[in-house]
MDAnalysis code that builds the backbone (N, CA, C; Angstrom):
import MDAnalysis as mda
import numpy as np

u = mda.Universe.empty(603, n_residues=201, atom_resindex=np.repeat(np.arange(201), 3), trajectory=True)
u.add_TopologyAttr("name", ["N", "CA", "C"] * 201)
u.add_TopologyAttr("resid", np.arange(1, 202))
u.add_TopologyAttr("resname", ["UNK", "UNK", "UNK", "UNK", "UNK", "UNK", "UNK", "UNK", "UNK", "UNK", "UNK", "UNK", "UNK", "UNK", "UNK", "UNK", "UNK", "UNK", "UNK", "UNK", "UNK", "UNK", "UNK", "UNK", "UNK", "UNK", "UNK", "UNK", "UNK", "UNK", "UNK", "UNK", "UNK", "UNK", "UNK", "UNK", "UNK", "UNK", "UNK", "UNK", "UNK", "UNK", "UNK", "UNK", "UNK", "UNK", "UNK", "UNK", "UNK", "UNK", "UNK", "UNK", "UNK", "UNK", "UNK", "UNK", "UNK", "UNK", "UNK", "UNK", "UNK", "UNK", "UNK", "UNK", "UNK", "UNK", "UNK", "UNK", "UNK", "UNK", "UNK", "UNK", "UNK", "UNK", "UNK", "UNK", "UNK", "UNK", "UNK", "UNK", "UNK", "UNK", "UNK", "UNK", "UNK", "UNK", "UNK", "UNK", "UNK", "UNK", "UNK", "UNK", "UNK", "UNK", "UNK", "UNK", "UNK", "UNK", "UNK", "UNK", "UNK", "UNK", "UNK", "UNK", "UNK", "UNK", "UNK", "UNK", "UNK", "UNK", "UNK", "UNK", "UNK", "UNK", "UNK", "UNK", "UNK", "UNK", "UNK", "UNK", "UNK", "UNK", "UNK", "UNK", "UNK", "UNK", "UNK", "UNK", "UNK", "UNK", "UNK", "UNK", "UNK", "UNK", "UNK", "UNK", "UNK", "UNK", "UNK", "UNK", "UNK", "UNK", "UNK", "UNK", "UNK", "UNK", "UNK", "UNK", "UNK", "UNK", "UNK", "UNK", "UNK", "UNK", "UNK", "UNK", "UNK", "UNK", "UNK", "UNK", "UNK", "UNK", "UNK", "UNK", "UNK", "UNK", "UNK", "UNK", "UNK", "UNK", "UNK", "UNK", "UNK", "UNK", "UNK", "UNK", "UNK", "UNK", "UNK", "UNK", "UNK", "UNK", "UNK", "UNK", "UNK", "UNK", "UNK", "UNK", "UNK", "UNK", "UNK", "UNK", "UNK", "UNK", "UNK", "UNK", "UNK", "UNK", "UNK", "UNK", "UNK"])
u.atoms.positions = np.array([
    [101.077, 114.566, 57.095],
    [101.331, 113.619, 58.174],
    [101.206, 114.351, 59.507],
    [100.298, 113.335, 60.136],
    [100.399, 114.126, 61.795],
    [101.491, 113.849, 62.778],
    [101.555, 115.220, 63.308],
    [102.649, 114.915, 64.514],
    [102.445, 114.758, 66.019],
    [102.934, 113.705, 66.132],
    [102.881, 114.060, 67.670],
    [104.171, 113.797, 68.533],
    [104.184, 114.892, 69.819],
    [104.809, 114.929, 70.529],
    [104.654, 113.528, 71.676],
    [105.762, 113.193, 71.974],
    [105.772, 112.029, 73.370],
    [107.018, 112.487, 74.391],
    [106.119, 112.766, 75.498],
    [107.450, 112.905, 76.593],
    [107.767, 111.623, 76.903],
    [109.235, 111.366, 77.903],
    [109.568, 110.077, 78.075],
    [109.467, 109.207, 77.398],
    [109.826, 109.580, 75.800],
    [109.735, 108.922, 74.682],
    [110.859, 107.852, 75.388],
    [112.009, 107.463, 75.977],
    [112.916, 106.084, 75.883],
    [112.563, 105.408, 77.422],
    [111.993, 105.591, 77.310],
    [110.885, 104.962, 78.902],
    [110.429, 103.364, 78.275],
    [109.632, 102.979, 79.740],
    [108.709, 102.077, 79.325],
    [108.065, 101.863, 78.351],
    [106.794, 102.776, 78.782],
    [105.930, 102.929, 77.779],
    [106.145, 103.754, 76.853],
    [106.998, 104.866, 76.510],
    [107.837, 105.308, 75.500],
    [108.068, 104.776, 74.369],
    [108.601, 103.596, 75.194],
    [109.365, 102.635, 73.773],
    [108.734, 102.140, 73.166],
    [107.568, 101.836, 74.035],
    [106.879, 100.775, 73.397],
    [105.764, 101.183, 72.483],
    [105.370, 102.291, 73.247],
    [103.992, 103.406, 72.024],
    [105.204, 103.771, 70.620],
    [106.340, 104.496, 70.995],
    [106.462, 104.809, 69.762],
    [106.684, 104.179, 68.225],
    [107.199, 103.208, 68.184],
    [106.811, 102.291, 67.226],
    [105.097, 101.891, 66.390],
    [104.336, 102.078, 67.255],
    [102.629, 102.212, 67.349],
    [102.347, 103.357, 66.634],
    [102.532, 104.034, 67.717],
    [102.367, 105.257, 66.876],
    [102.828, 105.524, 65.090],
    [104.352, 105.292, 65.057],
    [104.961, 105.448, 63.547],
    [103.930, 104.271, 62.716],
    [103.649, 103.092, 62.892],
    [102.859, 102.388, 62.544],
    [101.428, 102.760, 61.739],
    [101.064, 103.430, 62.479],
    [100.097, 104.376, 62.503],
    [99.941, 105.890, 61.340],
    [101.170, 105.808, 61.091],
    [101.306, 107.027, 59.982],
    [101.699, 108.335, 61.092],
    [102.086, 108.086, 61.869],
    [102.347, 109.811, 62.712],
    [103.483, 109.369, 62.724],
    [104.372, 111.095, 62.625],
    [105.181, 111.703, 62.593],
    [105.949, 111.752, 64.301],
    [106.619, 111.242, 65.209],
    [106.785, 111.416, 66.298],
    [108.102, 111.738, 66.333],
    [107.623, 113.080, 67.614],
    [108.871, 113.371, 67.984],
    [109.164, 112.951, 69.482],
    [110.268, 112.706, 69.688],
    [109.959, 111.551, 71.213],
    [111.726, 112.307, 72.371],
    [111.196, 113.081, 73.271],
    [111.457, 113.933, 74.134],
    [111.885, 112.799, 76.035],
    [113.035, 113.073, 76.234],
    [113.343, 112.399, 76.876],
    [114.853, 112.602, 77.821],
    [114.844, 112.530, 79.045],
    [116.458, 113.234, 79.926],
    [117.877, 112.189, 80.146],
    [117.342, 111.058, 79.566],
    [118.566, 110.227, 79.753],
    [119.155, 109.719, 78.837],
    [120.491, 110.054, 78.843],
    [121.009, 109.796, 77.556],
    [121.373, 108.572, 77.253],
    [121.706, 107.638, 77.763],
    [121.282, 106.252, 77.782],
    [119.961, 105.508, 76.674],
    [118.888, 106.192, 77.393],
    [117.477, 105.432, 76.567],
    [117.686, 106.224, 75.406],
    [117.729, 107.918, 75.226],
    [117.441, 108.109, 74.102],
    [118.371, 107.795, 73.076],
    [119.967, 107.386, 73.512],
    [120.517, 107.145, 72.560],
    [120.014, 105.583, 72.054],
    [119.621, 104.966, 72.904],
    [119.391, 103.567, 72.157],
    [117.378, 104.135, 71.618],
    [116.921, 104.599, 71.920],
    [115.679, 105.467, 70.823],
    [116.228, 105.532, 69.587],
    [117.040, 106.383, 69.047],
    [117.546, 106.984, 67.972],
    [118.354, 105.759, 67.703],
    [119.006, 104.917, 67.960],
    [119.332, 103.800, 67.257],
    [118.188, 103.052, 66.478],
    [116.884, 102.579, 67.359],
    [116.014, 101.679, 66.860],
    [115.242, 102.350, 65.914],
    [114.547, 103.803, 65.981],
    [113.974, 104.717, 65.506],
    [115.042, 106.116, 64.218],
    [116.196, 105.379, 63.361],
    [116.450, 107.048, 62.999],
    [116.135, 107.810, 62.251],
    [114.756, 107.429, 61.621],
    [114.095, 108.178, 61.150],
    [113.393, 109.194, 62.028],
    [113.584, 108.923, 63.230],
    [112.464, 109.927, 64.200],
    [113.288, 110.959, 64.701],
    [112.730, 112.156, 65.190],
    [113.325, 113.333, 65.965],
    [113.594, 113.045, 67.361],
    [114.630, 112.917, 67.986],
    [114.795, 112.578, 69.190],
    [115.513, 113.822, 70.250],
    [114.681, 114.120, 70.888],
    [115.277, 115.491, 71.772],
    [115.756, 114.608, 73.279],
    [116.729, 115.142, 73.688],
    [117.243, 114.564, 74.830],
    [117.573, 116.376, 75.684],
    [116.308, 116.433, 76.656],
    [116.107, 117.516, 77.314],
    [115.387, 117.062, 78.729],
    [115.358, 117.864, 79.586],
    [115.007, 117.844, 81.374],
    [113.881, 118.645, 80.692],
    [112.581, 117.895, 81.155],
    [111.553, 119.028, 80.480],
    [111.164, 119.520, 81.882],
    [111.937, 119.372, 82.917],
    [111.603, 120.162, 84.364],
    [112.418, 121.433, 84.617],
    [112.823, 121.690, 83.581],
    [113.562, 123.007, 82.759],
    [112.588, 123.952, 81.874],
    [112.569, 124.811, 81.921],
    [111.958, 125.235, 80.346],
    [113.576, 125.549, 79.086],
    [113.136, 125.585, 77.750],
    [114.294, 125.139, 77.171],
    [113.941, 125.400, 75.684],
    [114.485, 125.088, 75.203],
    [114.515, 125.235, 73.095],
    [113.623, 123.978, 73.182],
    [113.454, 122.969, 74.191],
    [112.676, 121.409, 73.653],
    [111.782, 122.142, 73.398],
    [111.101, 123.189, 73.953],
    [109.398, 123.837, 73.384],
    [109.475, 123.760, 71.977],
    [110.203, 124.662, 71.374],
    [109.994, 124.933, 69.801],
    [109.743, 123.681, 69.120],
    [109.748, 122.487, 69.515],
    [109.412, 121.285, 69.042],
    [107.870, 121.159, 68.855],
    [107.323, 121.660, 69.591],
    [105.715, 121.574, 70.174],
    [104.841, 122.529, 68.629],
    [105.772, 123.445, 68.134],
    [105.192, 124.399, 67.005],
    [105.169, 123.428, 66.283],
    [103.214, 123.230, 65.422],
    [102.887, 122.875, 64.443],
    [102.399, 121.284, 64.792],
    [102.961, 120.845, 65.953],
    [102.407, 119.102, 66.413],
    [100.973, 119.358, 66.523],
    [100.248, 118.332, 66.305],
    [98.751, 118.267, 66.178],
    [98.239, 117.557, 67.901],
    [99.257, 116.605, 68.379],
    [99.061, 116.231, 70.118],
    [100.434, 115.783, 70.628],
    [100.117, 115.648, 71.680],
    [100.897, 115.465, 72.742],
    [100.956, 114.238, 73.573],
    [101.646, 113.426, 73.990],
    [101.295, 112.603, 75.008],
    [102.342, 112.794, 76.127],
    [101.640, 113.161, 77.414],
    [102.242, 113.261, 78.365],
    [102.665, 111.855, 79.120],
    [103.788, 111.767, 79.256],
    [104.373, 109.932, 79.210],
    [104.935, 110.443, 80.336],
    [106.098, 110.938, 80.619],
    [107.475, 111.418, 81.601],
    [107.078, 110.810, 83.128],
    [107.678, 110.226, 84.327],
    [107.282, 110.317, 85.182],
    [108.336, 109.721, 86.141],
    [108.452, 110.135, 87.271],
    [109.594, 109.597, 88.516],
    [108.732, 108.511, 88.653],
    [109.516, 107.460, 89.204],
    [108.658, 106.350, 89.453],
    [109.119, 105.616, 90.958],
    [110.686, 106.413, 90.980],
    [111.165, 105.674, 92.003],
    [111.982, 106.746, 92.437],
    [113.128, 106.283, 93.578],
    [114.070, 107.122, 94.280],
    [113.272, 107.566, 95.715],
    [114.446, 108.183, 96.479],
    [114.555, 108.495, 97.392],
    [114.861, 110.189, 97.843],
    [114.470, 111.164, 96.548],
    [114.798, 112.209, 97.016],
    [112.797, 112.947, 96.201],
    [112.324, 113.816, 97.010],
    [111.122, 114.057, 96.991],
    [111.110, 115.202, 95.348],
    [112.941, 116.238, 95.564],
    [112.606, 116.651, 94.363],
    [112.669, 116.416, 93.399],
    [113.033, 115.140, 93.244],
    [112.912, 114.539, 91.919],
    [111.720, 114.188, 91.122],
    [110.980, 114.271, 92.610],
    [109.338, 113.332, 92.066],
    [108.391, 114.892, 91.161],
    [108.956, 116.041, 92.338],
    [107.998, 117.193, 91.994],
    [108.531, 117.624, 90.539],
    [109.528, 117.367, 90.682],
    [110.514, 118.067, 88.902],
    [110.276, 117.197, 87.869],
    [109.783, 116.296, 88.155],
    [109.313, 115.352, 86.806],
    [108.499, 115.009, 86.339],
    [107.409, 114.839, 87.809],
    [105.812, 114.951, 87.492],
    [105.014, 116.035, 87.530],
    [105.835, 117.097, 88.404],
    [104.773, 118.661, 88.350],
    [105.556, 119.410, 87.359],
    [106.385, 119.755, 87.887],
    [107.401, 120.974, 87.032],
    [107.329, 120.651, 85.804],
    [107.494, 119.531, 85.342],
    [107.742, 119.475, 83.850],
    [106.606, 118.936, 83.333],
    [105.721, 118.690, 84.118],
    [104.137, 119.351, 83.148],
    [103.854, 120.161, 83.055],
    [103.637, 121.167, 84.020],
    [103.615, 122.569, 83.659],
    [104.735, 122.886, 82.961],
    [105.513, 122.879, 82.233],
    [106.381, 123.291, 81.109],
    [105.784, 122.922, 80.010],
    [105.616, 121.603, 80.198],
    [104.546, 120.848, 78.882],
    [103.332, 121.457, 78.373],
    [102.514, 121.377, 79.157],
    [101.790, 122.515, 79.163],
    [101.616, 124.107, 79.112],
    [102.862, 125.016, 79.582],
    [103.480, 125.969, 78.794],
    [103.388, 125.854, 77.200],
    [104.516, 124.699, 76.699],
    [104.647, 124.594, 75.294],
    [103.387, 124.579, 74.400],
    [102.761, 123.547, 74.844],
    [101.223, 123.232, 74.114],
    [99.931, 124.546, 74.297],
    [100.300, 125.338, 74.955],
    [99.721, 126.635, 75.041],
    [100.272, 127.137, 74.234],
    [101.705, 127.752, 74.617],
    [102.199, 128.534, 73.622],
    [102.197, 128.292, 71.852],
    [102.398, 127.495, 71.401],
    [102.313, 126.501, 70.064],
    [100.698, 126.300, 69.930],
    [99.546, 126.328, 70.669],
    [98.402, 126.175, 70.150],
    [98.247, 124.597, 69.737],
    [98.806, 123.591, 70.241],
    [98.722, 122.332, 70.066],
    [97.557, 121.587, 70.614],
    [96.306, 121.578, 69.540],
    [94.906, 121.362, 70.004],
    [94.335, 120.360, 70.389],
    [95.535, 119.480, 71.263],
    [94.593, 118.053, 72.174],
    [96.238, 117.542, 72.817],
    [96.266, 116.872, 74.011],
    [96.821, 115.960, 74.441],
    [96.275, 115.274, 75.468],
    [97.233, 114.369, 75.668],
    [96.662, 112.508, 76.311],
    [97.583, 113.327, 77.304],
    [97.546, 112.952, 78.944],
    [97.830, 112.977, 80.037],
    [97.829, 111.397, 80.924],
    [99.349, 110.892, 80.738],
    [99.335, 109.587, 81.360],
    [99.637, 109.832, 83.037],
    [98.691, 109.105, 83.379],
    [98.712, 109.239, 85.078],
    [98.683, 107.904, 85.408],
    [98.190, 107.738, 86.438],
    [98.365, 106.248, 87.448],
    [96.964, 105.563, 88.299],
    [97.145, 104.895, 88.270],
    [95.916, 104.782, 89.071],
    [96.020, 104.419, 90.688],
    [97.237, 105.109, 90.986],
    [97.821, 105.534, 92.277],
    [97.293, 106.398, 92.763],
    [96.160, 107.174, 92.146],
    [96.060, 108.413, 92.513],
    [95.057, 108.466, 93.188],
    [94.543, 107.033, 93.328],
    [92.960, 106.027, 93.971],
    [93.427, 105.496, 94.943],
    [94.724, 105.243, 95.219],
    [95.118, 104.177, 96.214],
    [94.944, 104.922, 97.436],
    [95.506, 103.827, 98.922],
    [95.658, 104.704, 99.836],
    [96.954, 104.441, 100.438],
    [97.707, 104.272, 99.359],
    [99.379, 104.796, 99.558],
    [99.657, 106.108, 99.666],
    [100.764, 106.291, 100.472],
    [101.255, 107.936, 100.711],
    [102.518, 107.630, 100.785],
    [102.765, 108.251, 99.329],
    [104.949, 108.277, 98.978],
    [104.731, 109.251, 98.457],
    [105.785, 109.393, 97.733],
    [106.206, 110.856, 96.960],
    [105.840, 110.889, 95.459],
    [105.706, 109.132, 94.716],
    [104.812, 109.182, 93.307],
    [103.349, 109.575, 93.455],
    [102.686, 109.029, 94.808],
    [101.331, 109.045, 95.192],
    [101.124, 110.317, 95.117],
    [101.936, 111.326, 95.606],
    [101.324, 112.691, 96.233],
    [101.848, 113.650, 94.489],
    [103.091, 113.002, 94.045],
    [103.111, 114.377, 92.589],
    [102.195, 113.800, 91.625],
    [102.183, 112.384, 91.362],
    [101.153, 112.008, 90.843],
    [99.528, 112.545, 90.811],
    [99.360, 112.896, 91.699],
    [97.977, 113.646, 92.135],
    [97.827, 114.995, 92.218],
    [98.972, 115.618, 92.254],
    [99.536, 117.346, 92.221],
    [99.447, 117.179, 90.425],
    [100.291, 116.471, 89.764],
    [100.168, 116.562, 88.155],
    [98.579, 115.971, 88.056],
    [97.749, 115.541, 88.335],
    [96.473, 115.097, 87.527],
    [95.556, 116.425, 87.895],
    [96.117, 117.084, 88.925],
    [94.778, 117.873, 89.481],
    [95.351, 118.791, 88.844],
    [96.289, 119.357, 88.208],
    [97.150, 120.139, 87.616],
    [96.594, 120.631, 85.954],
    [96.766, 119.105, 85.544],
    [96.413, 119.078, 84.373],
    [94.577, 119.433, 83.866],
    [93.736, 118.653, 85.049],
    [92.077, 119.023, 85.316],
    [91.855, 120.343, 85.225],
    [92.722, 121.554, 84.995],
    [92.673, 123.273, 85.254],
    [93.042, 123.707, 83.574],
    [93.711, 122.769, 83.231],
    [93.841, 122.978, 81.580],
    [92.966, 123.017, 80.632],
    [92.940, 124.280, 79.862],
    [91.601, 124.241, 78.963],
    [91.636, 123.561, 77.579],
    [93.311, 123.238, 77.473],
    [92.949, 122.612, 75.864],
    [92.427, 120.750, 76.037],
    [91.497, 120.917, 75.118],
    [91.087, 119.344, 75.262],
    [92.352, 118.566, 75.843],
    [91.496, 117.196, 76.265],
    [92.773, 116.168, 76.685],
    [91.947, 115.212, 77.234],
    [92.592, 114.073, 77.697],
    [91.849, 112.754, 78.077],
    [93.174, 112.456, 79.244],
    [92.905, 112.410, 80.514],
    [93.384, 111.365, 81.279],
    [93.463, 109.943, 81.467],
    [94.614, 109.452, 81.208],
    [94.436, 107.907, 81.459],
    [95.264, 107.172, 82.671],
    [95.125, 106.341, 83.232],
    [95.413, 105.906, 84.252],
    [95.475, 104.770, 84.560],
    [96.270, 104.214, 84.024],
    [97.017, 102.880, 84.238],
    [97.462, 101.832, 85.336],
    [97.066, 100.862, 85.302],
    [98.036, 100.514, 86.834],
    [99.310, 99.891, 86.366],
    [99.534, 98.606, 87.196],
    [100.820, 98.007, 86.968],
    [101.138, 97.822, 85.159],
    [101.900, 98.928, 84.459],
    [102.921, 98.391, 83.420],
    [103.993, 97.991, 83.573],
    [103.989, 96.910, 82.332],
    [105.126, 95.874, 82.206],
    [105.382, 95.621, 80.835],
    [106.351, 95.391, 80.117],
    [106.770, 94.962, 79.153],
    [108.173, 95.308, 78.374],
    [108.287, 95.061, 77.497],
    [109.932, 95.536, 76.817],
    [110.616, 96.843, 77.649],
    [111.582, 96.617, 78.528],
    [112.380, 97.988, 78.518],
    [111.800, 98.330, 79.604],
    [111.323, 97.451, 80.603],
    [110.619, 97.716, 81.965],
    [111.881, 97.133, 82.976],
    [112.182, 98.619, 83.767],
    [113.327, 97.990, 84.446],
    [112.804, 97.940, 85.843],
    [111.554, 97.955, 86.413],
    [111.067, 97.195, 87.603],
    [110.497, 96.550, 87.892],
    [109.496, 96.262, 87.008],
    [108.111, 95.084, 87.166],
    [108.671, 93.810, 86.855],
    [109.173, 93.820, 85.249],
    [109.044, 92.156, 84.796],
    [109.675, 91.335, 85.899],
    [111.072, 91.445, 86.204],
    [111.341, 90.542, 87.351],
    [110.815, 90.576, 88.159],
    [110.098, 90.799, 89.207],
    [109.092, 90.663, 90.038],
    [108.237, 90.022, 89.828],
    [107.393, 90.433, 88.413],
    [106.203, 89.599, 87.875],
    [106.836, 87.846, 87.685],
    [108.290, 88.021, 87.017],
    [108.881, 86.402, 86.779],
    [108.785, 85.778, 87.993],
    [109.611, 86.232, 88.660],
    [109.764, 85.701, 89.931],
    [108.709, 85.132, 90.726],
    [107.434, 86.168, 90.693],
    [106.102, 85.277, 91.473],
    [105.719, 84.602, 90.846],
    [105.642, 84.410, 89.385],
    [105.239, 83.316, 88.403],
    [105.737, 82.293, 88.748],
    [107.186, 81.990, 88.854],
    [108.110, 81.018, 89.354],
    [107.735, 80.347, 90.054],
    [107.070, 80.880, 91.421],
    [106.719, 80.159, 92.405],
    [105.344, 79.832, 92.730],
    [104.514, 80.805, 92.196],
    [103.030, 80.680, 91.944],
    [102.517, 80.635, 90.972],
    [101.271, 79.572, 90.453],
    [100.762, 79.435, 89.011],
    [99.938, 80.312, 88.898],
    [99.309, 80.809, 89.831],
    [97.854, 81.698, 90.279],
    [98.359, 83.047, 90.418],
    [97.967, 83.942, 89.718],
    [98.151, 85.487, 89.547],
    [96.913, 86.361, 90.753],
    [97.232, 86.464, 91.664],
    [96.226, 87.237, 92.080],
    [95.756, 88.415, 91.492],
    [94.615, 88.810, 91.536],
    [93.973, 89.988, 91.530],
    [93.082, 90.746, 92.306],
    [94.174, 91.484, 93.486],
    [92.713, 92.160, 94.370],
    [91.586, 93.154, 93.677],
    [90.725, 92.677, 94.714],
    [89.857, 92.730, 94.023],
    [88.693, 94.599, 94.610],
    [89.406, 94.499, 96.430],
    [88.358, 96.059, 97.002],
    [88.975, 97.080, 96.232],
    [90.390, 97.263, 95.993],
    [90.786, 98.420, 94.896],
    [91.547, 99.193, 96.803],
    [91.379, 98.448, 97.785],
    [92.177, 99.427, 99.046],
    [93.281, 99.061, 99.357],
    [94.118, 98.332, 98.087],
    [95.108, 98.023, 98.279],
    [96.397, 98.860, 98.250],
    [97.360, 98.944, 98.671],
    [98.558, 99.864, 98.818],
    [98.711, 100.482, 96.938],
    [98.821, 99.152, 95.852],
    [99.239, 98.744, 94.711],
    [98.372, 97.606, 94.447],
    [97.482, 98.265, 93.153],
    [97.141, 97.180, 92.483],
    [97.955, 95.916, 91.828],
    [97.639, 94.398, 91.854],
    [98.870, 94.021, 91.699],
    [98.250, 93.586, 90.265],
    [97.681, 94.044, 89.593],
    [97.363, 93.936, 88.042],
    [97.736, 94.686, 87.103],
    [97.831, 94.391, 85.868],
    [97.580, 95.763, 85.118],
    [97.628, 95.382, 83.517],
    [97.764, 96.393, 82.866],
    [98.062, 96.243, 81.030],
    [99.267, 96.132, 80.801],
    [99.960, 95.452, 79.841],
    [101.148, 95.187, 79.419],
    [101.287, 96.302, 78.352],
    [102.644, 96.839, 78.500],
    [102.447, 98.375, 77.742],
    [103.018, 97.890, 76.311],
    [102.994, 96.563, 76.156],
    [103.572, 96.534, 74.773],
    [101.916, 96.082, 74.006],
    [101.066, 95.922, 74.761],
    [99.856, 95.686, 74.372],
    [98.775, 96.448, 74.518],
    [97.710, 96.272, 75.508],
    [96.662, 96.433, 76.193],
    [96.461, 98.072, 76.340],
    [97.961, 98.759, 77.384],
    [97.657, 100.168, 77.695],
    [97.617, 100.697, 76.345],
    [98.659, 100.635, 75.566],
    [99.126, 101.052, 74.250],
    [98.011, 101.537, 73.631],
    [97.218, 100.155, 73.218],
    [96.121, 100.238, 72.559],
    [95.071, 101.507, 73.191],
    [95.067, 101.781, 74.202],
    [94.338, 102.840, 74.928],
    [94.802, 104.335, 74.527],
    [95.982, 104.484, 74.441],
    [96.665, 105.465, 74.093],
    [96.733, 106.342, 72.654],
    [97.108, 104.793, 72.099],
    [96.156, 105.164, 70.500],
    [94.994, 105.749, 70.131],
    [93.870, 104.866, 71.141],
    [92.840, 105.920, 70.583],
    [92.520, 106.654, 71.004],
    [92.991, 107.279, 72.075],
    [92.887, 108.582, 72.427],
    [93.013, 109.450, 71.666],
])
């Protein structure tokens, strides 16, 4: 059975790949800093390995990485108001990630990014977001970047209400369309669409 590693396994898209994944016949081990999500992880999942670690640390979570066949880089600040949070979650603790998967010889991972990294917004996801992709582009073990825009689905604690709410009042979903928008206001539903992307990677 293959293994794979998932950061921000009790996340969004966390939650929602890992089930997919086990589906799938892999072995997942699902890596994650809040003890909150991962304890409700390991409720829904207890057959799975659940590490609850700051991977913007280096730490014992590495020794997890010995013998996994990939990786999916999931983890990411998405919000807040303090800048080091953004660099410690999207830089720092890829380069740790990437530490591990060096060290362990773990011969492929998926690198989830944004497709923020196109926009011509300037915050603090915009700028580590783009520090971690150009980061990861210097890495020699195979890998595939993917880049997502607006996810939404199970266990999404910023989009869906927003998305309800304009539904509410509008029948018509826009979709810009030049791509020079601040935020695309589209995207894949991560209990579907991105998922499926992720997989076959």
């Amino acid at each position: 059975m293959k293994t794979i590693i998932v950061t921000g396994a009790a996340g969004l898209v966390g939650q929602n790949l890992v089930p997919r994944l086990k589906a799938r016949g892999y072995r997942v081990v699902g890596i994650d800093k809040h003890p909150a999500n991962t304890a409700r992880l390991r409720q829904l999942h207890p057959d799975m390995d659940v590490i609850e670690a700051d991977l913007s640390r280096a730490g014992p979570w590495m020794d997890a990485f010995a013998g996994a066949d990939a990786v999916v880089i999931n983890q990411a600040q998405i919000g807040g108001l303090d800048p080091s949070e953004f660099v410690a979650n999207n830089v720092t603790a890829t380069q740790h990630i990437i530490d591990a998967v060096r060290r362990h010889g773990v011969p492929y991972f998926v690198a989830i990014s944004s497709s923020v990294v196109n926009s011509q917004a300037k915050d603090f996801y915009v700028e580590t977001k783009t520090a971690q992709e150009r980061f990861v582009d210097t890495v020699e073990t195979p890998h595939v970047v993917l880049r997502p825009t607006l996810m939404f689905g199970w266990f999404d604690r910023k989009h869906l209400g927003w998305l309800r709410r304009f539904m509410d009042r509008v029948p018509v979903f826009p979709i810009p369309g030049s791509g020079k928008f601040r935020r695309q206001a589209h995207g894949p539903r991560a209990d579907d669409d991105g998922l499926r992307h992720v997989g076959r990677s």
